[in-house]
N, C-alpha and C positions, 0 to 999 in steps of 0.2 A: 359341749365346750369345743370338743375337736371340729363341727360343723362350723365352730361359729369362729375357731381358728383361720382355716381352710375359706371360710367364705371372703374375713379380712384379707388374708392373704392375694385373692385374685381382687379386690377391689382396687385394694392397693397396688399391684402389678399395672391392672388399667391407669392407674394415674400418672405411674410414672412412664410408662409409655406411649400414652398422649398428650402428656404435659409438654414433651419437648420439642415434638412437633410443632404445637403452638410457635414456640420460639425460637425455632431453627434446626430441629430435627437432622435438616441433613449434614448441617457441620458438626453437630454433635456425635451423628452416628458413625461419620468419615475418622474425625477424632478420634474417638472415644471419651467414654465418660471420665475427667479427673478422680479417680479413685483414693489417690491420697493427699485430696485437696484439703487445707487448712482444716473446712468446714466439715467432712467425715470425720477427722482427727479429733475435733472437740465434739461432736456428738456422741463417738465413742468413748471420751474420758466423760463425759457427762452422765451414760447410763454406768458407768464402772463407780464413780462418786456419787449415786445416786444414796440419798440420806436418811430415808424411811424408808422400812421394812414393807410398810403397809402400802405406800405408792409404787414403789417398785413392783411386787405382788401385783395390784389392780393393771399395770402399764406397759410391764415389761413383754407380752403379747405383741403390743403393736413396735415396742423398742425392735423386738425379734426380726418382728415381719418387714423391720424398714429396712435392715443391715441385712435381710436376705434378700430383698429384692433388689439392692444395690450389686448385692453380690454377683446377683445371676443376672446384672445386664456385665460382668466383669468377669466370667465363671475361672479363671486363669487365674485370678487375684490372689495367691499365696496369704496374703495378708487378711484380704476379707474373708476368705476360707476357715482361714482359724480363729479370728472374731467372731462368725457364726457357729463354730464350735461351742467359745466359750460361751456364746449368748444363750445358746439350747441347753447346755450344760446346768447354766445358773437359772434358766426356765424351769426346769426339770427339778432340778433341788427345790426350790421355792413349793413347788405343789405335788412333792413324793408322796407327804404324808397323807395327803386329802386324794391323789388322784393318780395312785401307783401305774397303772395301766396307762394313763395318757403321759405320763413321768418317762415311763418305757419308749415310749413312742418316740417323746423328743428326745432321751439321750442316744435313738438307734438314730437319729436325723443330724444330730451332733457329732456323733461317733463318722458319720457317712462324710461330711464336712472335711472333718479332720483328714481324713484318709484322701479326701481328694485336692486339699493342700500338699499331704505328703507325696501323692502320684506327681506331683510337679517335677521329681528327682526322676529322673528317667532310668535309671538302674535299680530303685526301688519299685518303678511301675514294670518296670519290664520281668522283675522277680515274681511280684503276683501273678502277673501274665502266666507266668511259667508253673504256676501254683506252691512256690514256695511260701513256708509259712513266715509270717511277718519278723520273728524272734531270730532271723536267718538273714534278713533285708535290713532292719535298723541299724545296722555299721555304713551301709551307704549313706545316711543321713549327716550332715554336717548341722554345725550349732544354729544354721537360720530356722533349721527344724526342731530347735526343739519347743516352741512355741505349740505346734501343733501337735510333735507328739504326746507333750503335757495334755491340752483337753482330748484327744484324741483317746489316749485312757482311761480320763476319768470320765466321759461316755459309756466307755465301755465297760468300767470295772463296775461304776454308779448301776447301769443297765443292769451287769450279771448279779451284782448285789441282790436286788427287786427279784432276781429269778432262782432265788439260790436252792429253790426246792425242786428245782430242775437240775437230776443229777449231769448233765450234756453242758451247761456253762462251764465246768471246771476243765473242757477242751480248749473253751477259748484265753483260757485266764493267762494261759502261758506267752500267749502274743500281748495280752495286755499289760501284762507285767514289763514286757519286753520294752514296750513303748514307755511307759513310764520311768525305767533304767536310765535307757539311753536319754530321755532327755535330764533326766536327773545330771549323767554322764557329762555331757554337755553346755549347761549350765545350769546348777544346781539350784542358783538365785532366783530363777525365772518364779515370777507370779507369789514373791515371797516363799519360795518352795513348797508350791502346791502339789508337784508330783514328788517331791519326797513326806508331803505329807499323805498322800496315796498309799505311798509304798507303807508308812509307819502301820496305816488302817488296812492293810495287806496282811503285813506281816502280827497285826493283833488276832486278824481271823484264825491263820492259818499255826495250827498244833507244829510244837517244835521238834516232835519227832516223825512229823509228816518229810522232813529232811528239805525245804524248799526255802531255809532262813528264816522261817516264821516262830512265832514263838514269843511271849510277853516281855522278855529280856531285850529282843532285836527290839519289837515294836518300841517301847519304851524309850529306848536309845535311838532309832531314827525319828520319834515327836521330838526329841528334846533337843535333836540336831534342826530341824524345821522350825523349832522357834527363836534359836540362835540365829536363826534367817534375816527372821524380822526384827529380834528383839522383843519377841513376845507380840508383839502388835497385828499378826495375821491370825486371828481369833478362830478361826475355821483348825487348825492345829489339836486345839485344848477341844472343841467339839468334839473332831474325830479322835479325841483320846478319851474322851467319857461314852462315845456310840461304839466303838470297836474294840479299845484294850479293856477299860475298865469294865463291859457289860461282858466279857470272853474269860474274865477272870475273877467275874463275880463279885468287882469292888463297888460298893454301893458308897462308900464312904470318898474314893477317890471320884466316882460318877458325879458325885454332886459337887463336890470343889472342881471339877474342871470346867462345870457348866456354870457356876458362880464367877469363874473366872472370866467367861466368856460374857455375861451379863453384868458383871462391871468395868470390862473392857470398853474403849475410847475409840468406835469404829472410824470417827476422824484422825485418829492416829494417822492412818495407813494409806497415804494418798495413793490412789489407783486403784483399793481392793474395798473400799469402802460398803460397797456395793454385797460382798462378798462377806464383811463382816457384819450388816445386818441382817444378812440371812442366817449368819449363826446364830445371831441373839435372837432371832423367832424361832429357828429349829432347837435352842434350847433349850424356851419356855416348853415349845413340846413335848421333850422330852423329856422333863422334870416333871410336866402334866400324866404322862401318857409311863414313868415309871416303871409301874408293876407288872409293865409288858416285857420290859428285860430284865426282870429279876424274880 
């Protein structure tokens, strides 16, 4: 699969680089590419609404590999930087369950996006430089960042999750936590409050006398503040409260009402996350299938 990734990936780079030639190459390259032309903007809300689980899953490969190839004739693009984010992000999720090690891959190619929208801030890249840890730099960040801090984390926290039997993740958890804060910080609404629903699935892991805020009380209370976001309508919420609180504390009875919630949820509710709420309703079913694994 990663071969046959990797091979799309350069087919498609040749096309878009001899395509333009064809038809003017050299004012296009003098110019530049329109990166935030009309015609991006709707391709982008078109894989974000996209309406089945099941075609999303078979197509979002080449969805990926279009808006990365865009990106990297644009590498500067703030914007396209963290739409590649969140596209490796929702690649990643779609195929944890089936294909944990290539799941890894993309959210470390996600994670690496994110980061190179946030080096756009030049006191945040010159911090790394300096090898400060990241948890030290996110006050430079103003709110156009917090787009990418949001996937920028859940890259990373999604990653360390997959690796948790590696006792060396919990080094990095402290910068990842950090990004997800501040963009919470920031604007809290962003993406129906996908990074405070991070934090909620954070703070369900983590024992509340490990002293880090964690603890089934906080978790509890930052889902319930994440659905107040959307009005209940960002379904991915009530997931991460049946995958992370309810399986941390043992509730078999609350596991299954959340994920019923999510499977009678209206993923057109949610214009712009639609995308995002059919991938709940299929990591659902699998985890009602796949049960007896966390309990």
């Amino acid at each position: 699969m990663k071969k046959c990734f990797k091979n799309k990936m350069l087919v498609l780079f040749m096309v878009l680089f001899l395509l333009p030639c064809t038809v003017g190459c050299t004012t296009m390259y003098k110019t530049g590419i329109n990166m935030s032309g009309p015609w991006v903007t709707q391709l982008l809300d078109n894989i974000k609404d996209s309406g089945s689980a099941r075609l999303v899953k078979e197509g979002i490969s080449s969805q990926v590999i279009l808006v990365t190839a865009l990106t990297e004739m644009s590498p500067d693009n703030i914007r396209f930087l963290r739409e590649c984010s969140f596209l490796y992000c929702s690649y990643a999720m779609f195929i944890e369950d089936d294909d944990p090690e290539f799941a890894k891959e993309l959210y470390t190619i996600g994670q690496d996006y994110g980061m190179r929208a946030l080096k756009q801030n030049r006191k945040f890249r010159k911090g790394l430089e300096e090898g400060k840890p990241i948890a030290e730099l996110v006050g430079f960040l103003g709110k156009k960042y917090a787009p990418a801090l949001c996937w920028t984390a859940l890259n990373g926290g999604f990653r360390l999750i997959l690796n948790l039997d590696d006792p060396m993740v919990m080094f990095e958890m402290a910068d990842i936590v950090a990004m997800a804060k501040r963009s919470t910080e920031l604007d809290e609404t962003y993406f129906y409050g996908a990074s405070m629903v991070f934090m909620a699935s954070y703070y369900g892991m983590i024992p509340e006398f490990v002293g880090l805020g964690g603890g089934p009380k906080a978790s509890s209370k930052a889902f319930k503040e994440a659905r107040e976001i959307s009005d209940g309508k960002f379904l991915l919420a009530d997931l991460f409260e049946a995958r992370f609180l309810a399986v941390t504390i043992n509730d078999k009875k609350l596991f299954k009402e959340k994920l019923k919630t999510v499977l009678d949820g209206d993923s057109k509710a949610l214009e712009g996350g639609q995308l995002l709420n059919e991938l709940a309703k299929m990591k659902a079913r699998i985890y009602l299938e796949k049960q007896e694994k966390y309990f």
